[in-house]
C-alpha positions as CSV (number, residue, x, y, z in Angstrom):
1,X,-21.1,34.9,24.8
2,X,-18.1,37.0,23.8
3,X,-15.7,34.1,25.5
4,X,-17.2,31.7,23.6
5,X,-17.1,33.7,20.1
6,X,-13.1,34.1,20.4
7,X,-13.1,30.3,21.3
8,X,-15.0,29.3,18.4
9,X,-12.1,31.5,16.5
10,X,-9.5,30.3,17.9
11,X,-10.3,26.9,17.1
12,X,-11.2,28.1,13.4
13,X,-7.5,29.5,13.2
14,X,-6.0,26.6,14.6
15,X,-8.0,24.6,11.9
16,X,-7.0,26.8,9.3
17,X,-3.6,26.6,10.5
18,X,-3.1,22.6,10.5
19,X,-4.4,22.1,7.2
20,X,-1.8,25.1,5.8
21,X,1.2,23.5,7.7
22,X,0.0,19.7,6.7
23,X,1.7,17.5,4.3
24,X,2.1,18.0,0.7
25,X,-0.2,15.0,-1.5
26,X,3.0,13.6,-3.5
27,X,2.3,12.6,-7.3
28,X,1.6,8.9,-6.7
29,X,-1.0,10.2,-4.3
30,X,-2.8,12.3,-6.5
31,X,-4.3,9.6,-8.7
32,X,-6.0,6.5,-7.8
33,X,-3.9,3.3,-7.8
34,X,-4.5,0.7,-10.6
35,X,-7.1,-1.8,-9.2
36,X,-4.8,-4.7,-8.4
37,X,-5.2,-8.7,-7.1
38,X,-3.6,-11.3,-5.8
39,X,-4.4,-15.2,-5.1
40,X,-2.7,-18.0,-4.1
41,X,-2.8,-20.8,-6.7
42,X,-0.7,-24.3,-5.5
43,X,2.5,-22.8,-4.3
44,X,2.1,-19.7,-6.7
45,X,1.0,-16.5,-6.1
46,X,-1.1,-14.8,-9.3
47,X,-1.5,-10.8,-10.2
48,X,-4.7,-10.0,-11.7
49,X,-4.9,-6.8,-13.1
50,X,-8.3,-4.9,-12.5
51,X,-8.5,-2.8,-15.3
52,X,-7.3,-5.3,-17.9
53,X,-8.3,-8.8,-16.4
54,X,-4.7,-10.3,-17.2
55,X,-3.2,-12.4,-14.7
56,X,0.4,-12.7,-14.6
57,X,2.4,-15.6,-12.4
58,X,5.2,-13.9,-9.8
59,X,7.7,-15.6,-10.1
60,X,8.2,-17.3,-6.8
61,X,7.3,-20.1,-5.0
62,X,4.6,-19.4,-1.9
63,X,3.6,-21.5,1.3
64,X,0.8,-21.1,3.6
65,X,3.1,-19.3,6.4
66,X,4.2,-16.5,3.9
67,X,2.1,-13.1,4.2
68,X,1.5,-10.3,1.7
69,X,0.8,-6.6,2.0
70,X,0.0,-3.9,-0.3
71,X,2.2,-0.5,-0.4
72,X,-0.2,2.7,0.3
73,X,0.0,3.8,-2.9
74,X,-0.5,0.2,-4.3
75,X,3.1,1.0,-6.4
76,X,4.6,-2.6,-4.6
77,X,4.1,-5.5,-3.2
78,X,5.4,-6.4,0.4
79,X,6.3,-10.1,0.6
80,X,7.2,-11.5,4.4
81,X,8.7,-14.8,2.8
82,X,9.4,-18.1,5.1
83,X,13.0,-19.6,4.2
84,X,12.5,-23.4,4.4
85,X,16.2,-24.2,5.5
86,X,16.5,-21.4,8.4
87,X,12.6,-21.3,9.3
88,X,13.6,-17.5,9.1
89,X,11.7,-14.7,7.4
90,X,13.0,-12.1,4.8
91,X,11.3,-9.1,3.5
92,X,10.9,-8.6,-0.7
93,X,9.2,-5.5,-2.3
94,X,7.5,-6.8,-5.6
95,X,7.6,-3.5,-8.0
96,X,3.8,-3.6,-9.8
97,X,4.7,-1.4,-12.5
98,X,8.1,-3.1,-13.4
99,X,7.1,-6.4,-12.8
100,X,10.3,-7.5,-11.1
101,X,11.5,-7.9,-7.3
């Protein structure tokens, strides 16, 4: 009984401890991104935003083999684009709240 009391407090303290020593929420984490959306459209890609309902064209031109990905904090837009000419792929980061590449 006594071995399992100081093992039950030892895993408190080592509890305690990981949560004291964990990482720091930084600012864009401590509020809840915008609700954003994307779809495809022809060969365009369209922003929707959730609060407002506007939609707003990016201002590129899309095929089926290119891939999208939101940023954690939902602050950018990760764009794994397909270059017709070298069939290679290149990376673009889409800032939401700027509205530029």
């Amino acid at each position: 009984m006594y071995l399992s009391c100081i093992n039950a407090l030892r895993a408190i303290l080592l509890i305690g401890l990981c949560l004291s020593l964990g990482t720091t929420p930084t600012i864009a984490q401590n509020e809840l991104p915008a609700p954003q959306f994307l779809y495809r459209h022809d060969k365009r890609l369209i922003f929707v935003n959730g609060y407002t309902g506007e939609t707003t064209e990016l201002p590129l031109e899309i095929t089926e083999q290119d891939r999208f990905t939101w940023s954690p904090d939902g602050s950018y837009l990760l764009a794994h684009l397909r270059d017709a000419e070298t069939q290679n792929y290149c990376l673009n980061f889409y800032d939401v709240d700027a509205l530029e590449w």
